[in-house]
C-alpha positions as CSV (number, residue, x, y, z in Angstrom):
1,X,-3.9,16.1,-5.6
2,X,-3.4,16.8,-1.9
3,X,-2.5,13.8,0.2
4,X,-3.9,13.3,4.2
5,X,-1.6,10.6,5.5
6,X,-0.3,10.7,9.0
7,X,3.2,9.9,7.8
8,X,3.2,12.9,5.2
9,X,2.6,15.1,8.2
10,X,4.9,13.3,10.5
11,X,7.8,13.2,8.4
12,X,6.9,17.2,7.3
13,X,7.6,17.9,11.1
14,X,10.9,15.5,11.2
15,X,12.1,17.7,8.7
16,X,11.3,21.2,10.2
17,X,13.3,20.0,12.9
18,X,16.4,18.8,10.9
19,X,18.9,21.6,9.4
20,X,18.2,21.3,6.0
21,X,17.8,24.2,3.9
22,X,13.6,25.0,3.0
23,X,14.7,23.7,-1.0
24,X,16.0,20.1,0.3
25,X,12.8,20.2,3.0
26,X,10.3,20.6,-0.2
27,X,12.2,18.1,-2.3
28,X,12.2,15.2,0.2
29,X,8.7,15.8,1.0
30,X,8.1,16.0,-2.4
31,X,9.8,12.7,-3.3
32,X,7.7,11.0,-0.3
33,X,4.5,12.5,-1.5
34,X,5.1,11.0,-5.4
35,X,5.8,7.4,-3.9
36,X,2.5,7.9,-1.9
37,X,0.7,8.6,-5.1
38,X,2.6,5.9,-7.1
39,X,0.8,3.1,-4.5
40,X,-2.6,5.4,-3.4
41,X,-1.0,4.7,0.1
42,X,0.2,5.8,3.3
43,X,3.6,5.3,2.9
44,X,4.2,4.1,6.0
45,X,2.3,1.2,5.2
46,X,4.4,0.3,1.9
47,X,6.7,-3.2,2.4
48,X,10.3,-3.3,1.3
49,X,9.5,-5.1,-1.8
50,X,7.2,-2.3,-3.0
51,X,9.7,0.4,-2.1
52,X,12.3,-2.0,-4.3
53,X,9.8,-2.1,-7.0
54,X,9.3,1.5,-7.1
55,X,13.2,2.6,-7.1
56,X,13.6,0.2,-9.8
57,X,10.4,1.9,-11.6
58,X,12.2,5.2,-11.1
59,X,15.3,4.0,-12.9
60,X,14.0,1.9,-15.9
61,X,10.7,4.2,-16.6
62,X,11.7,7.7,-15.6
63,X,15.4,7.6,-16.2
64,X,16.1,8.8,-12.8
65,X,20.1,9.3,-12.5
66,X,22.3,8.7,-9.5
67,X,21.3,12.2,-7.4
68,X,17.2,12.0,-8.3
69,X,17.7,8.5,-7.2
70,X,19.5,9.4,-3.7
71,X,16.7,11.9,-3.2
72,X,14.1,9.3,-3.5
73,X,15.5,6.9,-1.6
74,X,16.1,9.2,1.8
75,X,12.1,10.1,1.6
């Protein structure tokens, strides 16, 4: 599914800009892209508590250890 939110663009172009090597680039994007889908969202529009409720849904549901998790939580 291919997601058109401003944000997703936006934070594409943040990240062009940064010094991160393309692999890290993709995986941040991706990470923001999968919490977009997890709320059928703009994440930009997404309130702390849902951001809360979705790390926590990463850790108990999809085992997500300590580096998946710090991945998810920069996007």
């Amino acid at each position: 599914m291919k997601l058109n939110y401003p944000s997703l663009t936006q934070f594409q172009q943040h990240l062009q800009l940064k010094d991160y090597r393309p692999p890290t680039r993709k995986e941040y994007l991706r990470n923001l892209c999968k919490l977009a889908e997890h709320f059928q969202c703009d994440p930009l529009t997404l309130t702390e508590n849902q951001l809360r409720e979705y790390f926590l849904f990463l850790r108990q549901h999809k085992h997500y250890k300590r580096s998946p998790m710090k991945a998810a939580k920069f996007a």
